[in-house]
N, CA, C and O atoms as a Maestro MAE file, in Angstrom:
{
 s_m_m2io_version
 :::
 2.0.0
}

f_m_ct {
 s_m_title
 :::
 protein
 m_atom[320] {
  # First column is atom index #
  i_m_mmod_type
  r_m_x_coord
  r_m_y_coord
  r_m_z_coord
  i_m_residue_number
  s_m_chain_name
  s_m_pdb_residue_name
  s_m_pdb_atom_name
  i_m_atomic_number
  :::
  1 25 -9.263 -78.749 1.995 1 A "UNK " " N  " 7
  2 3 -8.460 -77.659 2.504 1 A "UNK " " CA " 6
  3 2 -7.339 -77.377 1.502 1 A "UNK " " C  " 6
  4 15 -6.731 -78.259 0.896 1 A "UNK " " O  " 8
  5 25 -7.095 -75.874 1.369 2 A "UNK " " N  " 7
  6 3 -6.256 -75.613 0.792 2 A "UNK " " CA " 6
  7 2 -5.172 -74.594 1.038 2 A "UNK " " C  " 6
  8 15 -5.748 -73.685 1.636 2 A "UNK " " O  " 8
  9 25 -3.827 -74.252 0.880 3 A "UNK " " N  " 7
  10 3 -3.346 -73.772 1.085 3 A "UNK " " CA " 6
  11 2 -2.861 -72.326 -0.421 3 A "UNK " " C  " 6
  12 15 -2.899 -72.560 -1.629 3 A "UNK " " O  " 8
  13 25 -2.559 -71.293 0.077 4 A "UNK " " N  " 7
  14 3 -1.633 -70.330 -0.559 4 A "UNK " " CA " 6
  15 2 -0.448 -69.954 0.719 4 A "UNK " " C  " 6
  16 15 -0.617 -69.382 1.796 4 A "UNK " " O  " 8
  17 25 1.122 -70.694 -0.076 5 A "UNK " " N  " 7
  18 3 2.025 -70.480 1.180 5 A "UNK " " CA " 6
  19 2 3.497 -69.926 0.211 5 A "UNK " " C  " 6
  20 15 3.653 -69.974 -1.010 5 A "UNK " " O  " 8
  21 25 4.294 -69.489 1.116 6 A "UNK " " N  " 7
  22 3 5.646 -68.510 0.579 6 A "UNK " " CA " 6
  23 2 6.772 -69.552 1.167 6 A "UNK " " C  " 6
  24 15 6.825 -70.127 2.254 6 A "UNK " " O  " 8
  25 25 7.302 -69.566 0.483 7 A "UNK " " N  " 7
  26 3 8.842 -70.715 1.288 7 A "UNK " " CA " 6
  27 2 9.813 -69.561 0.919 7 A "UNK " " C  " 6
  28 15 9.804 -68.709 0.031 7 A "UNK " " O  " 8
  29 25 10.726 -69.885 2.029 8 A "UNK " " N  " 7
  30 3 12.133 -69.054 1.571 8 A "UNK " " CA " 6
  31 2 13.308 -69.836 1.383 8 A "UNK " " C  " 6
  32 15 13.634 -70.791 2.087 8 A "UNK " " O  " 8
  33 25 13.972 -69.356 0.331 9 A "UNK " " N  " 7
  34 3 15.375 -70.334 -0.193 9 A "UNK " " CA " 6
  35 2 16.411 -69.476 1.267 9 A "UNK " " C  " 6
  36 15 16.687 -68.350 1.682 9 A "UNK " " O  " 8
  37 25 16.679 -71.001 1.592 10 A "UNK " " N  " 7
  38 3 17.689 -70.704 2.649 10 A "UNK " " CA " 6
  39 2 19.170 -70.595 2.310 10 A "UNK " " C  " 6
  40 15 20.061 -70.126 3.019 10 A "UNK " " O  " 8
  41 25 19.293 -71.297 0.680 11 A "UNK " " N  " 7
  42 3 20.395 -70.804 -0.122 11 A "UNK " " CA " 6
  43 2 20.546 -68.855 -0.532 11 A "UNK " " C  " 6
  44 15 21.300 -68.105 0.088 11 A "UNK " " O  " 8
  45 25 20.008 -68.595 -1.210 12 A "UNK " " N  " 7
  46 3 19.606 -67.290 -1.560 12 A "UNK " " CA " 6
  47 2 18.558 -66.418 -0.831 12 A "UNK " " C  " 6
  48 15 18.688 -65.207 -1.009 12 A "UNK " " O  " 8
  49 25 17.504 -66.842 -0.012 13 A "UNK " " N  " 7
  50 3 16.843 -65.844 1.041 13 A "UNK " " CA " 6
  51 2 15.746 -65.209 0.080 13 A "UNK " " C  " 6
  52 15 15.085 -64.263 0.508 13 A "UNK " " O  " 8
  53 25 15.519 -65.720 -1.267 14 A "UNK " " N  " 7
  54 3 14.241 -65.277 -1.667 14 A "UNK " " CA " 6
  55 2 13.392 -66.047 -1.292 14 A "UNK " " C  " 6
  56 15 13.471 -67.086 -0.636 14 A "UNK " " O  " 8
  57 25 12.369 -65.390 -1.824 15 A "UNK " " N  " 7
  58 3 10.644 -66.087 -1.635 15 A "UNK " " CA " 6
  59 2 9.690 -66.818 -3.026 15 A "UNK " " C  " 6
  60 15 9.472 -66.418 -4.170 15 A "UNK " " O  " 8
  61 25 9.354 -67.839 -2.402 16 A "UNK " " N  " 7
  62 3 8.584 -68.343 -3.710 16 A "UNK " " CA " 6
  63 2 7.441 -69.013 -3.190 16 A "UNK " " C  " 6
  64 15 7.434 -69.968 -2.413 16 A "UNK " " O  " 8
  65 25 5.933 -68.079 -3.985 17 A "UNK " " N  " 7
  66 3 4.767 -68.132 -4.106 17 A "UNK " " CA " 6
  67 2 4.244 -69.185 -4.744 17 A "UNK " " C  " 6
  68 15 4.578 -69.595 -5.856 17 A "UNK " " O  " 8
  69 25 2.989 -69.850 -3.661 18 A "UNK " " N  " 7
  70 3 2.343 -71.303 -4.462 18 A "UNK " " CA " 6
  71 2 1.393 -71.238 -3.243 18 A "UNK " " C  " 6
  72 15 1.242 -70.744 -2.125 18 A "UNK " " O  " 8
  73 25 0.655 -72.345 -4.507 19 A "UNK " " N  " 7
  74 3 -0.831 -73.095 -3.590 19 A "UNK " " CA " 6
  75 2 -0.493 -74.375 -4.143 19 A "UNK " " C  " 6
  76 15 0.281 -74.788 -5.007 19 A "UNK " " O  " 8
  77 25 -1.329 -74.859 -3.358 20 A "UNK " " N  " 7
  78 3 -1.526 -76.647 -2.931 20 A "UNK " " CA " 6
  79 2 -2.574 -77.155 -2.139 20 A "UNK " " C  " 6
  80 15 -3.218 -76.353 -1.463 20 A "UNK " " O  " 8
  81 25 -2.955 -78.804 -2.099 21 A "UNK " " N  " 7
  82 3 -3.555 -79.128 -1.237 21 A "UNK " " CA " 6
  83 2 -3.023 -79.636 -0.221 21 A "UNK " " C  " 6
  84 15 -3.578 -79.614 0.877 21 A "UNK " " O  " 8
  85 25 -1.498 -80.340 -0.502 22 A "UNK " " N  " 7
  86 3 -0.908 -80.964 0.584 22 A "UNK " " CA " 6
  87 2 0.198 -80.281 0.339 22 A "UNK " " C  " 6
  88 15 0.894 -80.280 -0.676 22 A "UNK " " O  " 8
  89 25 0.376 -79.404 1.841 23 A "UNK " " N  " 7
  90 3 1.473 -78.714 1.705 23 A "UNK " " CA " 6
  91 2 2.385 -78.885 2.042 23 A "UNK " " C  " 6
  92 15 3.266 -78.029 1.958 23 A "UNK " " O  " 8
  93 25 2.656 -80.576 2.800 24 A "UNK " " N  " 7
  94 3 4.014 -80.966 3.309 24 A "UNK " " CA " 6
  95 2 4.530 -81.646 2.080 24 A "UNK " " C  " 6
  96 15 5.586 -81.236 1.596 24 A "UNK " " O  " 8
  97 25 3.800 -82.786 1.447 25 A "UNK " " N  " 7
  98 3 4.085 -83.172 0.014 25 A "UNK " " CA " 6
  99 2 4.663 -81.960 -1.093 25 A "UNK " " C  " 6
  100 15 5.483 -82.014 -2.010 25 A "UNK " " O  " 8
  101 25 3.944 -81.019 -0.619 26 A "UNK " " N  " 7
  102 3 4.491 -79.966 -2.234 26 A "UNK " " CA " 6
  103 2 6.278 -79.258 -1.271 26 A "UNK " " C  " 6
  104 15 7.221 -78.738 -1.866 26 A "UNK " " O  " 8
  105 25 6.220 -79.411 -0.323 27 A "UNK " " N  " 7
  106 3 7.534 -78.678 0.413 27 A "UNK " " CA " 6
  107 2 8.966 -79.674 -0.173 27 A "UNK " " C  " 6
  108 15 10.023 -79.306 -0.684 27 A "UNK " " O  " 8
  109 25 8.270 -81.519 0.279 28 A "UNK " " N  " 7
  110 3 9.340 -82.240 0.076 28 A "UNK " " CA " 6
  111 2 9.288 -82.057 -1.412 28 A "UNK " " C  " 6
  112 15 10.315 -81.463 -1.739 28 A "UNK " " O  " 8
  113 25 8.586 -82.293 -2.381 29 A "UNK " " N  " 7
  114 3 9.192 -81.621 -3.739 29 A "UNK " " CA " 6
  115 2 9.617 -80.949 -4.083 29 A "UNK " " C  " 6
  116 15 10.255 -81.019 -5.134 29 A "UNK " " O  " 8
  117 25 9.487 -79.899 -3.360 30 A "UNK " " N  " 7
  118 3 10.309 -78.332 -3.981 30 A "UNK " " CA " 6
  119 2 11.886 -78.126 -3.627 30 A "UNK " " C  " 6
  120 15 12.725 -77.364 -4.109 30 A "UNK " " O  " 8
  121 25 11.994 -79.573 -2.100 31 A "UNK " " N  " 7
  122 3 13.668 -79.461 -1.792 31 A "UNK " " CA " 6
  123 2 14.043 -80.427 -2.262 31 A "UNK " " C  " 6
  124 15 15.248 -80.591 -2.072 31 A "UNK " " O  " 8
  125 25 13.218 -81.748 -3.221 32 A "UNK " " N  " 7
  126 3 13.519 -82.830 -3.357 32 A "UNK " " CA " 6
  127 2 14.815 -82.586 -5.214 32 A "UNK " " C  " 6
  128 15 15.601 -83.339 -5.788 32 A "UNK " " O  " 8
  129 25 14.301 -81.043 -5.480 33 A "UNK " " N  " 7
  130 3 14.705 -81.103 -6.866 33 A "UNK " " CA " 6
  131 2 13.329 -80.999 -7.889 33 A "UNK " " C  " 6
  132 15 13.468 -80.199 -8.814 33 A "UNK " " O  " 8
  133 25 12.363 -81.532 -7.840 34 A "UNK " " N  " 7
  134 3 11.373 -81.981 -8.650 34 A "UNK " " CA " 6
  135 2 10.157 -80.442 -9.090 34 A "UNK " " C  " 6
  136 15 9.189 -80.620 -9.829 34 A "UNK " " O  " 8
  137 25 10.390 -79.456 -8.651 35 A "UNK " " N  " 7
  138 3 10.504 -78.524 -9.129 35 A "UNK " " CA " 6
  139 2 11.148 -77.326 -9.999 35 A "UNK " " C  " 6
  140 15 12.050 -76.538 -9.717 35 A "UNK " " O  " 8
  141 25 10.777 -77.396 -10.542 36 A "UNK " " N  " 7
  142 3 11.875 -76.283 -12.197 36 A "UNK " " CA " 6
  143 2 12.112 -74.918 -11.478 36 A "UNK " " C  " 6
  144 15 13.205 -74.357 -11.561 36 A "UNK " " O  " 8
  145 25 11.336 -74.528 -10.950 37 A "UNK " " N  " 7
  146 3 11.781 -72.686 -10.875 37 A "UNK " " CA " 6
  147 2 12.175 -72.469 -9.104 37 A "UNK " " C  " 6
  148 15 12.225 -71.328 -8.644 37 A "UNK " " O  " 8
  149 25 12.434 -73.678 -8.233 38 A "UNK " " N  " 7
  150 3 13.030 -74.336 -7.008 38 A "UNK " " CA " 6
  151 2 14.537 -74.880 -7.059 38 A "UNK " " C  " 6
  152 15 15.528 -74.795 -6.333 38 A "UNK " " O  " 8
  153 25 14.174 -75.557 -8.433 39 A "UNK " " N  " 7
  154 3 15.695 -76.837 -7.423 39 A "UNK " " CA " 6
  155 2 16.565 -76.276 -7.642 39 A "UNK " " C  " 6
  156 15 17.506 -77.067 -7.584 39 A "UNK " " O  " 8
  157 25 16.966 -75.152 -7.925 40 A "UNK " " N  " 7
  158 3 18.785 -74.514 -7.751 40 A "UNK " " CA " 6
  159 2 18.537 -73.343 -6.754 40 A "UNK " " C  " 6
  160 15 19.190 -72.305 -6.862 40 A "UNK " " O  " 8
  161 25 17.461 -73.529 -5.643 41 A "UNK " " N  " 7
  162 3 17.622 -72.301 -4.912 41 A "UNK " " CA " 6
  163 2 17.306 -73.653 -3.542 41 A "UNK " " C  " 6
  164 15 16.441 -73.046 -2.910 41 A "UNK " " O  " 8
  165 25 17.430 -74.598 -3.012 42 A "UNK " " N  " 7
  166 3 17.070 -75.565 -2.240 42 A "UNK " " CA " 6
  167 2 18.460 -75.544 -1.173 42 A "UNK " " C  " 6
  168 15 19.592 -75.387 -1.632 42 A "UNK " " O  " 8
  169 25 18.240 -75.697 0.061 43 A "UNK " " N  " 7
  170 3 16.767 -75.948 0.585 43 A "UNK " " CA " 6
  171 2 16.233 -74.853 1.215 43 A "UNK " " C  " 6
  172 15 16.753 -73.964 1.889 43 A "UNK " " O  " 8
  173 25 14.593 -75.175 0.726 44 A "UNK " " N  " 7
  174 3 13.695 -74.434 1.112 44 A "UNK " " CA " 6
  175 2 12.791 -74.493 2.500 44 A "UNK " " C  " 6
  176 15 12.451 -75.599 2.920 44 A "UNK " " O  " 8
  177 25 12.481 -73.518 3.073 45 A "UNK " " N  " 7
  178 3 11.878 -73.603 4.261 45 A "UNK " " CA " 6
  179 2 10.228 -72.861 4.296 45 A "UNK " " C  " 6
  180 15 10.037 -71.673 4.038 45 A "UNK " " O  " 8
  181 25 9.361 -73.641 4.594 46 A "UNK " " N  " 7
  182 3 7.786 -72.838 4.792 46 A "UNK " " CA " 6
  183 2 7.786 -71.658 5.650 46 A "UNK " " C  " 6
  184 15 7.724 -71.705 6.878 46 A "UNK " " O  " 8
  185 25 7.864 -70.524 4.898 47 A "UNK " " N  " 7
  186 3 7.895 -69.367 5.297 47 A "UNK " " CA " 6
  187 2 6.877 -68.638 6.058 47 A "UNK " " C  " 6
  188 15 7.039 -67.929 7.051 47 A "UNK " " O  " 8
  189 25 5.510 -69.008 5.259 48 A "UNK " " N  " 7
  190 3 4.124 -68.686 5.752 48 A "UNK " " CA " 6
  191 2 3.210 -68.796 4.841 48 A "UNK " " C  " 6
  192 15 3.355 -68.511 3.652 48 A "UNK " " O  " 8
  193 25 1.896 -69.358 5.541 49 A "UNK " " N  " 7
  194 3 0.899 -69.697 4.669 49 A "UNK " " CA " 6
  195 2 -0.351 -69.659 5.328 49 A "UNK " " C  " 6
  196 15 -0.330 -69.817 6.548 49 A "UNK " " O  " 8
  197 25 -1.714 -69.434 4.617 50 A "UNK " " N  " 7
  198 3 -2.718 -69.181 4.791 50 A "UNK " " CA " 6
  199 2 -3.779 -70.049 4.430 50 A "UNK " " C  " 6
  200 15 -3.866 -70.050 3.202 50 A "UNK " " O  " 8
  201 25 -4.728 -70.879 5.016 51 A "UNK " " N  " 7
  202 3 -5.757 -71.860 4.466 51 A "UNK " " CA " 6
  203 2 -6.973 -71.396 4.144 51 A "UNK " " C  " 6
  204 15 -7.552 -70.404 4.585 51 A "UNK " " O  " 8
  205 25 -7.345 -72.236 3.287 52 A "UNK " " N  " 7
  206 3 -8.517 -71.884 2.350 52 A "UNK " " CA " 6
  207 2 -9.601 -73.165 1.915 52 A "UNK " " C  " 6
  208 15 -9.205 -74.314 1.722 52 A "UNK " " O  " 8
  209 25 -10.686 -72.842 1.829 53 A "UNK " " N  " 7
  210 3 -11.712 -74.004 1.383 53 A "UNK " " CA " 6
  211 2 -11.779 -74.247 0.164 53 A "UNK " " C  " 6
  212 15 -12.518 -75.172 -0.175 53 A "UNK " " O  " 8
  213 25 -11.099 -73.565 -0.777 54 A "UNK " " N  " 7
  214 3 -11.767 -73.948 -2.525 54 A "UNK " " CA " 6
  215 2 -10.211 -73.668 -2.780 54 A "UNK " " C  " 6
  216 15 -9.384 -72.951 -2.217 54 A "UNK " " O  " 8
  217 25 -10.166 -74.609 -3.954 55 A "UNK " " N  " 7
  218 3 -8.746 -74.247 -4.733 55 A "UNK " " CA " 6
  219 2 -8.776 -72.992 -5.594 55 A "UNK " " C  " 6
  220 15 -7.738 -72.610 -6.134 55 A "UNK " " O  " 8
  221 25 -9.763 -72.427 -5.724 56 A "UNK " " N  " 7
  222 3 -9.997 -70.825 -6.531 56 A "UNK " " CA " 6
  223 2 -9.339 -70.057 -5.534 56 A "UNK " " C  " 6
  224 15 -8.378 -69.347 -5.831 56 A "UNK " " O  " 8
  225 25 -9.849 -70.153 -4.185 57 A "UNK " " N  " 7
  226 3 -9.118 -68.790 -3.205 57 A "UNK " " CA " 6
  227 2 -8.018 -69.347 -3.139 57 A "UNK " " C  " 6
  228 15 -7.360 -68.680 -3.938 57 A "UNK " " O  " 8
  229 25 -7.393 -70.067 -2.762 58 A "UNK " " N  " 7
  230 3 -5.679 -70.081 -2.942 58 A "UNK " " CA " 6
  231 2 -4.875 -69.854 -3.692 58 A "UNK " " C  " 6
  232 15 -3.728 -69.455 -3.487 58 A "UNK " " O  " 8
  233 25 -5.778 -70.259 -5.357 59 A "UNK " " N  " 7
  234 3 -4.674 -69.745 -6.668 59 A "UNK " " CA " 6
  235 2 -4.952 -68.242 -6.552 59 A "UNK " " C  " 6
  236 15 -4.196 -67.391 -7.022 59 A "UNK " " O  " 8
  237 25 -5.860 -68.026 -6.025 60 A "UNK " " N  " 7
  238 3 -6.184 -66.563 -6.109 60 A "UNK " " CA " 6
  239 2 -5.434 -65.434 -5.232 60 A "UNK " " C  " 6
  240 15 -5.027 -64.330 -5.593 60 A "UNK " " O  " 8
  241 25 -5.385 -65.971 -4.142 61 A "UNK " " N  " 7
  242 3 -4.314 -65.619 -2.984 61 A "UNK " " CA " 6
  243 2 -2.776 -65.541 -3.604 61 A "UNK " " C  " 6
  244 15 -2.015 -64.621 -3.304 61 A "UNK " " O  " 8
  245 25 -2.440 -66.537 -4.439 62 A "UNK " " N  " 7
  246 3 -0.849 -66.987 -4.607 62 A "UNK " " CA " 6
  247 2 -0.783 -65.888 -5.252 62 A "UNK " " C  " 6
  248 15 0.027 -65.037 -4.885 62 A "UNK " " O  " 8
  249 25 -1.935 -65.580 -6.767 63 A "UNK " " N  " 7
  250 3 -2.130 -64.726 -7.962 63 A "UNK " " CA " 6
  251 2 -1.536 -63.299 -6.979 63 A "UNK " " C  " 6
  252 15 -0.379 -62.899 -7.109 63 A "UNK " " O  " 8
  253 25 -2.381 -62.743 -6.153 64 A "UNK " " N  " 7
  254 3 -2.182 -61.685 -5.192 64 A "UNK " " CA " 6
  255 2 -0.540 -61.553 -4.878 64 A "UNK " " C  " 6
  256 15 0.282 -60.868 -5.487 64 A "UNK " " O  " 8
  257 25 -0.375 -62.262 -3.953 65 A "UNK " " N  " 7
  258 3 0.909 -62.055 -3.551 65 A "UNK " " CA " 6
  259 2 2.111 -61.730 -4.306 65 A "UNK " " C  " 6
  260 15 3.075 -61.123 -3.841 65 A "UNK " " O  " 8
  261 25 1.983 -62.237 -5.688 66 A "UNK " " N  " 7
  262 3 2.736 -62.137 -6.735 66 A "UNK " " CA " 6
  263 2 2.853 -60.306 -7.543 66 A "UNK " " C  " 6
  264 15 3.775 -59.811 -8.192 66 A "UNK " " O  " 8
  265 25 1.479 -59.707 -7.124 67 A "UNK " " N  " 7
  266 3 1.443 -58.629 -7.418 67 A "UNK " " CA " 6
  267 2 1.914 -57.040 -6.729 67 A "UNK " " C  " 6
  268 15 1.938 -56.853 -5.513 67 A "UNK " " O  " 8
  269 25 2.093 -56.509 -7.237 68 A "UNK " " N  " 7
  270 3 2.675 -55.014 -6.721 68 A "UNK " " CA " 6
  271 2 2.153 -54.798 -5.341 68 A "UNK " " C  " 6
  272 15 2.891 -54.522 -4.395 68 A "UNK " " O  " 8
  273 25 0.190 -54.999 -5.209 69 A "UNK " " N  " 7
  274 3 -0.815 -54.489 -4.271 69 A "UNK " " CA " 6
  275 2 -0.324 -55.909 -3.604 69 A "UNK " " C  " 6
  276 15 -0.363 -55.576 -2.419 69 A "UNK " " O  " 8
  277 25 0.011 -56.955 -3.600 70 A "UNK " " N  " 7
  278 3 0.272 -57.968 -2.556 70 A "UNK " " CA " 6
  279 2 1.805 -58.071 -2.088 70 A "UNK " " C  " 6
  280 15 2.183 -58.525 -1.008 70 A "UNK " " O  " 8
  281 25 2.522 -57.616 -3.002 71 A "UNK " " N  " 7
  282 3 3.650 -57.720 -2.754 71 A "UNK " " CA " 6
  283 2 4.086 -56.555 -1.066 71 A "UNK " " C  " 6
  284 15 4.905 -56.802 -0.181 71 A "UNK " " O  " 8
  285 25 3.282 -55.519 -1.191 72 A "UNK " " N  " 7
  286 3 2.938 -53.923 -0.813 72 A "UNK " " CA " 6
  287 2 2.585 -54.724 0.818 72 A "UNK " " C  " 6
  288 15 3.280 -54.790 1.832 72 A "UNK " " O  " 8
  289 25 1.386 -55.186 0.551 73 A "UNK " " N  " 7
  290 3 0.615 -55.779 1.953 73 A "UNK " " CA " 6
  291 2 1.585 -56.850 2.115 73 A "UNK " " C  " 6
  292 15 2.078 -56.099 2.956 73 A "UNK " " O  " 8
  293 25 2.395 -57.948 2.131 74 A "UNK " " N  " 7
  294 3 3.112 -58.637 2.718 74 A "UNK " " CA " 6
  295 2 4.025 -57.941 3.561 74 A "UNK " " C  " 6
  296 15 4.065 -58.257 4.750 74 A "UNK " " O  " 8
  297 25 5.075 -56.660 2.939 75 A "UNK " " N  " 7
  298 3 5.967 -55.717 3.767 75 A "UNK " " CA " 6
  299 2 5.098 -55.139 4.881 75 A "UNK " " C  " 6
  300 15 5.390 -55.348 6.058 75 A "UNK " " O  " 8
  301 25 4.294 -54.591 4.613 76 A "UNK " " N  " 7
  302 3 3.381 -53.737 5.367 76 A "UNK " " CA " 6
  303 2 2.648 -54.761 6.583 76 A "UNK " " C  " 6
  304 15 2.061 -54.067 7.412 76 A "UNK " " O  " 8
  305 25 2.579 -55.856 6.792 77 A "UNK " " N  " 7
  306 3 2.018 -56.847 7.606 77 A "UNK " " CA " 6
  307 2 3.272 -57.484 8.003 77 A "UNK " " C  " 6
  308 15 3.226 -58.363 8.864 77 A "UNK " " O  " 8
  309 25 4.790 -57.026 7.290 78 A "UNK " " N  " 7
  310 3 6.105 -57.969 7.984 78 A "UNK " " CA " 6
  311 2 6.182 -59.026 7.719 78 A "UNK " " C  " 6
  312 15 6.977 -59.700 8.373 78 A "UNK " " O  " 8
  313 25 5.473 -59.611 6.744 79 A "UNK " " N  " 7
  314 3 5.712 -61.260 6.343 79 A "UNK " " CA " 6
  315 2 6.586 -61.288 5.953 79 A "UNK " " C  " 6
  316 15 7.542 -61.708 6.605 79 A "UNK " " O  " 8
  317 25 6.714 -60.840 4.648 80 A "UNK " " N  " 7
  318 3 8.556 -60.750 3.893 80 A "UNK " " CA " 6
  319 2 9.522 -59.523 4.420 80 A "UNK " " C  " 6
  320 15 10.670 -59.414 3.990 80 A "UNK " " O  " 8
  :::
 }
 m_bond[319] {
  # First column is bond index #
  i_m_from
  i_m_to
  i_m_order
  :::
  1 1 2 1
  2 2 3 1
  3 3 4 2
  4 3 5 1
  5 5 6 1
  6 6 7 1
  7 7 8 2
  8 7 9 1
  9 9 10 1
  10 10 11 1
  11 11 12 2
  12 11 13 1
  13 13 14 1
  14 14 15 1
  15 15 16 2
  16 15 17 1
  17 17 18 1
  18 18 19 1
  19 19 20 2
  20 19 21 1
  21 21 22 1
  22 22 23 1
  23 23 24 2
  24 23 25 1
  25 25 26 1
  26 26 27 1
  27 27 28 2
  28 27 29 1
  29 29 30 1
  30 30 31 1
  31 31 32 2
  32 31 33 1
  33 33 34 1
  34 34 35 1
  35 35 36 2
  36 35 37 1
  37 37 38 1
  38 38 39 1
  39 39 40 2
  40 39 41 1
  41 41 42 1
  42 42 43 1
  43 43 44 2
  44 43 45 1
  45 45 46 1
  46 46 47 1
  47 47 48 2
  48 47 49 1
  49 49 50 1
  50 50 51 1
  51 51 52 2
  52 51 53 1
  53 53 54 1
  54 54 55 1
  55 55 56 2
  56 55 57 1
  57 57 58 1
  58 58 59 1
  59 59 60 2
  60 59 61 1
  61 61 62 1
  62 62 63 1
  63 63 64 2
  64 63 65 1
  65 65 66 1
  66 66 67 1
  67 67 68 2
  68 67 69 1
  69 69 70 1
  70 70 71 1
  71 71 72 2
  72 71 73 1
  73 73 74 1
  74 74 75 1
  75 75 76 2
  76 75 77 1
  77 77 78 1
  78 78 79 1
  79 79 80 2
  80 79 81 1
  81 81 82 1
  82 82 83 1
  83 83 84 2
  84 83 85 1
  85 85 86 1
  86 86 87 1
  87 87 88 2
  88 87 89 1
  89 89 90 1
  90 90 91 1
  91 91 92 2
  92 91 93 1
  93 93 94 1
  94 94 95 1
  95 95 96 2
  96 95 97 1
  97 97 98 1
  98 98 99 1
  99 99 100 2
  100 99 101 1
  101 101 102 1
  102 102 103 1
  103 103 104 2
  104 103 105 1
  105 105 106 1
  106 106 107 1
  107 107 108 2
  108 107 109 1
  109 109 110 1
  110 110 111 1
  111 111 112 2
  112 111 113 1
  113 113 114 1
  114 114 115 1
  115 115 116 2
  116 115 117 1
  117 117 118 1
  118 118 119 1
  119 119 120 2
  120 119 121 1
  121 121 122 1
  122 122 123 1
  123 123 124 2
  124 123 125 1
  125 125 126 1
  126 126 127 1
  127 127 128 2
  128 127 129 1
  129 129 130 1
  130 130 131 1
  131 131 132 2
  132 131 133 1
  133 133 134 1
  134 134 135 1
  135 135 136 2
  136 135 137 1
  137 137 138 1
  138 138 139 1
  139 139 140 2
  140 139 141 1
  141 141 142 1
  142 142 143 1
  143 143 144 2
  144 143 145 1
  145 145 146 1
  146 146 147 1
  147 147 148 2
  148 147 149 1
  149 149 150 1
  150 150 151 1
  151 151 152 2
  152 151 153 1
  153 153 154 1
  154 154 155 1
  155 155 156 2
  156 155 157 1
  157 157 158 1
  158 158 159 1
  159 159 160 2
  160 159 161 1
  161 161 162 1
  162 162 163 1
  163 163 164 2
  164 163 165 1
  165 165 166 1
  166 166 167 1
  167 167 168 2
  168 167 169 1
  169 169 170 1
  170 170 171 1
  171 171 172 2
  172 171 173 1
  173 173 174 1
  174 174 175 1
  175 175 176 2
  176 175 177 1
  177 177 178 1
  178 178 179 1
  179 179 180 2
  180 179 181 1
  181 181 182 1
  182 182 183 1
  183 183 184 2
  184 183 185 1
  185 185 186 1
  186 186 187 1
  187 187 188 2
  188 187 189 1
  189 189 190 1
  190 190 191 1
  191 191 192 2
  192 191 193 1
  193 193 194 1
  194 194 195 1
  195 195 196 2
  196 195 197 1
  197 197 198 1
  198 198 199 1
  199 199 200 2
  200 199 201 1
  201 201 202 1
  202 202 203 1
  203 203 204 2
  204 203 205 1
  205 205 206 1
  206 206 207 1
  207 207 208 2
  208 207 209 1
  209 209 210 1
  210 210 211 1
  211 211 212 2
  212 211 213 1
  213 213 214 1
  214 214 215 1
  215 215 216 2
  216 215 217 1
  217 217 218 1
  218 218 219 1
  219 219 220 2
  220 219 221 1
  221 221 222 1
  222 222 223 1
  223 223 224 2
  224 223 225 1
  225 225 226 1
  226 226 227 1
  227 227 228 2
  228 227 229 1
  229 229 230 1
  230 230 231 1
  231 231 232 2
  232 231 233 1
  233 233 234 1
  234 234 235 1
  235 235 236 2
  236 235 237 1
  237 237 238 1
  238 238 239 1
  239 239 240 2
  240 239 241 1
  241 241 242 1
  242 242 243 1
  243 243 244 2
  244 243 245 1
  245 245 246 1
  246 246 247 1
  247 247 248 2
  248 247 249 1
  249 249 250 1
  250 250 251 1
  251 251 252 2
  252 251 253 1
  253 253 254 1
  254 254 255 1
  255 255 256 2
  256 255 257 1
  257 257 258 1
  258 258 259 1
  259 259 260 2
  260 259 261 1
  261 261 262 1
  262 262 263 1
  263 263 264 2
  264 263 265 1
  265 265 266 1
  266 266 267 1
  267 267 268 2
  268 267 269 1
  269 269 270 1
  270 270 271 1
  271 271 272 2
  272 271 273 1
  273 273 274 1
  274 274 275 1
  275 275 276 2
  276 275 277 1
  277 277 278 1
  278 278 279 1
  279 279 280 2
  280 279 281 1
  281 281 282 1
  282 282 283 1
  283 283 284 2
  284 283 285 1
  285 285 286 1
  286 286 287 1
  287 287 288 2
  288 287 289 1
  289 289 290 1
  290 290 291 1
  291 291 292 2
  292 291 293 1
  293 293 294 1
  294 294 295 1
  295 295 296 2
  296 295 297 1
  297 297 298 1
  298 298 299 1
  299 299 300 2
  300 299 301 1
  301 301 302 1
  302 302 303 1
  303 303 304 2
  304 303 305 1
  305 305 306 1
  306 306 307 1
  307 307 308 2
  308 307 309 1
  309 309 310 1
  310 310 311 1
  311 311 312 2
  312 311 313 1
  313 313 314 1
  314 314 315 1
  315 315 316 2
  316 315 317 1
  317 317 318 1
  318 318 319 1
  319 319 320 2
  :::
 }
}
């Protein structure tokens, strides 16, 4: 099982896009510090996320969300 999920910095209120397999392990890293483009926006909270069977559809999902056409469908569905 895999995940593509959005956390929001509860410092600053942005959003940051990722996949994983263990998504409570990758959460405590991302508030633990042990993330580079995370630890000065901590702490972070699991915003929303979507599961997946292959690690291709999740990087693929994250890839999406990151883009104009995903960025578009997240507002439009009220996620962000």
């Amino acid at each position: 099982m895999y995940f593509a999920y959005i956390l929001i910095s509860l410092k600053d209120g942005r959003y940051y896009y990722g996949s994983t397999s263990n998504i409570d392990k990758r959460i405590i890293h991302h508030n633990s510090g042990k993330v580079k483009s995370t630890k000065n926006r901590k702490p972070l909270k699991l915003h929303y996320k979507e599961i997946f069977d292959t690690k291709k559809e999740a990087e693929n999902r994250e890839r999406y969300f990151k883009t104009i056409d995903g960025y578009i469908w997240l507002k439009q569905n009220k996620i962000i």
